[in-house]
Each structure stands twice: as C-alpha cells, then as structure tokens.
C-alpha positions in Angstrom: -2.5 0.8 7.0 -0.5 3.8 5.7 2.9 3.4 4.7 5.9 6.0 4.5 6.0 8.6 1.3 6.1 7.8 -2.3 7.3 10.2 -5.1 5.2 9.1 -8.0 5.5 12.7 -9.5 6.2 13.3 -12.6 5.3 14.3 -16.6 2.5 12.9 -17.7 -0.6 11.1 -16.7 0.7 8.1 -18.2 4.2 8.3 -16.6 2.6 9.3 -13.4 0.6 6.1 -13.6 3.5 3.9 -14.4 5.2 5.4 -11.4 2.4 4.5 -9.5 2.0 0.9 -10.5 6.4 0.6 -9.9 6.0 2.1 -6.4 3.5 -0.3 -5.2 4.6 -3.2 -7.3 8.3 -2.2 -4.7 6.0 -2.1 -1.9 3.8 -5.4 -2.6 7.2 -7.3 -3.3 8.9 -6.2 -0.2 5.6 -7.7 1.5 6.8 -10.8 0.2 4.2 -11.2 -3.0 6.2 -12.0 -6.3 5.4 -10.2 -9.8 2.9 -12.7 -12.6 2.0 -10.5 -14.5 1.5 -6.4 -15.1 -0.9 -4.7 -17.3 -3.3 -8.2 -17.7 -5.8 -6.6 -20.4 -8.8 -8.8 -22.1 -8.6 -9.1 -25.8 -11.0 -7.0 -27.7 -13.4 -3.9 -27.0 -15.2 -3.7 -23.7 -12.8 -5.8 -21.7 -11.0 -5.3 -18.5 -7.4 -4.6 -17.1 -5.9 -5.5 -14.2 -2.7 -3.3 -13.4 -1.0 -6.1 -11.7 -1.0 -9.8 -10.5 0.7 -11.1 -8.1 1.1 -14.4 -5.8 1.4 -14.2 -2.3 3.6 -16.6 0.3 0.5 -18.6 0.5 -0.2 -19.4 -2.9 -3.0 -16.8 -3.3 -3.1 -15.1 -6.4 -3.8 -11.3 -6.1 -4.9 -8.8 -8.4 -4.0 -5.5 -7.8 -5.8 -2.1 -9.0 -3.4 0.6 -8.6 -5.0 4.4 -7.8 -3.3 7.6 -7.2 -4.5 11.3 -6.7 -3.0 14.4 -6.0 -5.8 15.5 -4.0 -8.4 13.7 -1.8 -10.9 16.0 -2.9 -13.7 13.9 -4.3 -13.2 11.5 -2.1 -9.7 10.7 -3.2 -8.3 7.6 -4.6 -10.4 4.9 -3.0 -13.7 6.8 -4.2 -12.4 6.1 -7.8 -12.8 2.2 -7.6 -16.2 2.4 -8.5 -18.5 -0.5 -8.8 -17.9 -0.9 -12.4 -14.4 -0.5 -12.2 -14.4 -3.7 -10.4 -16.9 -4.9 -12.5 -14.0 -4.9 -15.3 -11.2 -6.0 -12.9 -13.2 -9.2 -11.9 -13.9 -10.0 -15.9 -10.3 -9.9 -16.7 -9.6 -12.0 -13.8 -11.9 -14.7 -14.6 -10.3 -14.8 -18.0 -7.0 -14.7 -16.6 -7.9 -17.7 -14.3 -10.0 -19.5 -17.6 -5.7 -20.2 -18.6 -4.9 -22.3 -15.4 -5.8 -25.9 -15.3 -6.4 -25.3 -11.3 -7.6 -22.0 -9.9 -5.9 -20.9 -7.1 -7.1 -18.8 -4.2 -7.5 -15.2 -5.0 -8.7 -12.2 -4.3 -8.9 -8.2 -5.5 -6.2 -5.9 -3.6 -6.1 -2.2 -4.1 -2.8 0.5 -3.5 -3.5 3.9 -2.9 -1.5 6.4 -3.6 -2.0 9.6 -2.1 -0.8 12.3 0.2 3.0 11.2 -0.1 2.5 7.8 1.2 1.0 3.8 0.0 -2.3 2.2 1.7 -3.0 -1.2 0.7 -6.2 -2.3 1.1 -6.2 -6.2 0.9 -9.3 -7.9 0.1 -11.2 -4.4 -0.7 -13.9 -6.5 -2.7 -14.7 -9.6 -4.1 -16.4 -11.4 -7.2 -20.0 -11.1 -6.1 
C-alpha cells in the first residue's frame, strides 16, 4: 500500500535517515502501533540493529527496518533489505526477545520511503 508524500529531505545522510525513521515512526503510530523502543542495537562488534520496535493493538511485537532512496534506480529501497540485512535484524531481535520472560508474537515490518510517499510492507520476512 502506498501512502500520501513524505518530506524526509534534508542535510545529511544521518539527518535524512532520522527523518526517515520520525516519518514512519508518525505513520506506524497513527496505524495504532505504540513506540518500545528505537535504535535497538546488539552490544559488541558484528551485531545487529533494529531501527524501531513497536507493539501493535494485538499484542504483536514489530520490528521495523526503515529504508529510503531518492531514486528507485537499483531497484530502490526494497532491493536494499538484502538477505543479510535481515540476517542482522533477526539477531538483534532474538536478543531483544532473550529480555522478556514471555515472548510475544512478532514479526519483521519494513517502511519504504521513496518517491514522496510511505509503503509499509508488514510481514516482509520472517526468522527462517
């Protein structure tokens, strides 16, 4: 599903990113999904990050990779969530879940940002 435009421009790749993670973090909360946690990293060398984590109505804990492009050349944003991208996204996940006492439901969301506008692909792969 596409969704209506998104500025995200702006200075740096660093501020352009964090513009990127605000605009869908907007979008993911007006879906009704509440904020756990932003910028989950591993400890140590090697590790994983997840950009954010968030629980949805239903008790499902989602974690979000966040991925904008300027141009859909190269396949655009989706095309950069390679498998070892999510390779890193599901470590840090299972150590994020290693602090519950009960692991919830979950699963691996990813916003695009491209174009002018938000696409959020739920479910776009899973632990296996």
């Amino acid at each position: 599903m596409v969704f209506p435009q998104i500025k995200t421009k702006v200075g740096t790749s660093k501020q352009a990113g964090d513009a990127a993670e605000d605009a869908a973090l907007r979008y993911l909360q007006q879906a009704g999904l509440r904020l756990l946690e932003r910028n989950y990293r591993t400890p140590g060398r090697g590790g994983g990050e997840i950009d954010l984590i968030l629980r949805a109505p239903d008790g499902t804990t989602v974690f979000v990779e966040v991925r904008q492009r300027q141009s859909v050349s190269h396949g655009g944003a989706a095309a950069s969530v390679s498998s070892a991208k999510q390779r890193r996204i599901v470590f840090a996940a299972r150590h994020y879940l290693l602090r519950l006492r009960q692991p919830p439901p979950c699963r691996f969301d990813v916003v695009l940002l491209e174009a002018g506008g938000i696409e959020w692909l739920q479910a776009a792969f899973d632990a296996s």
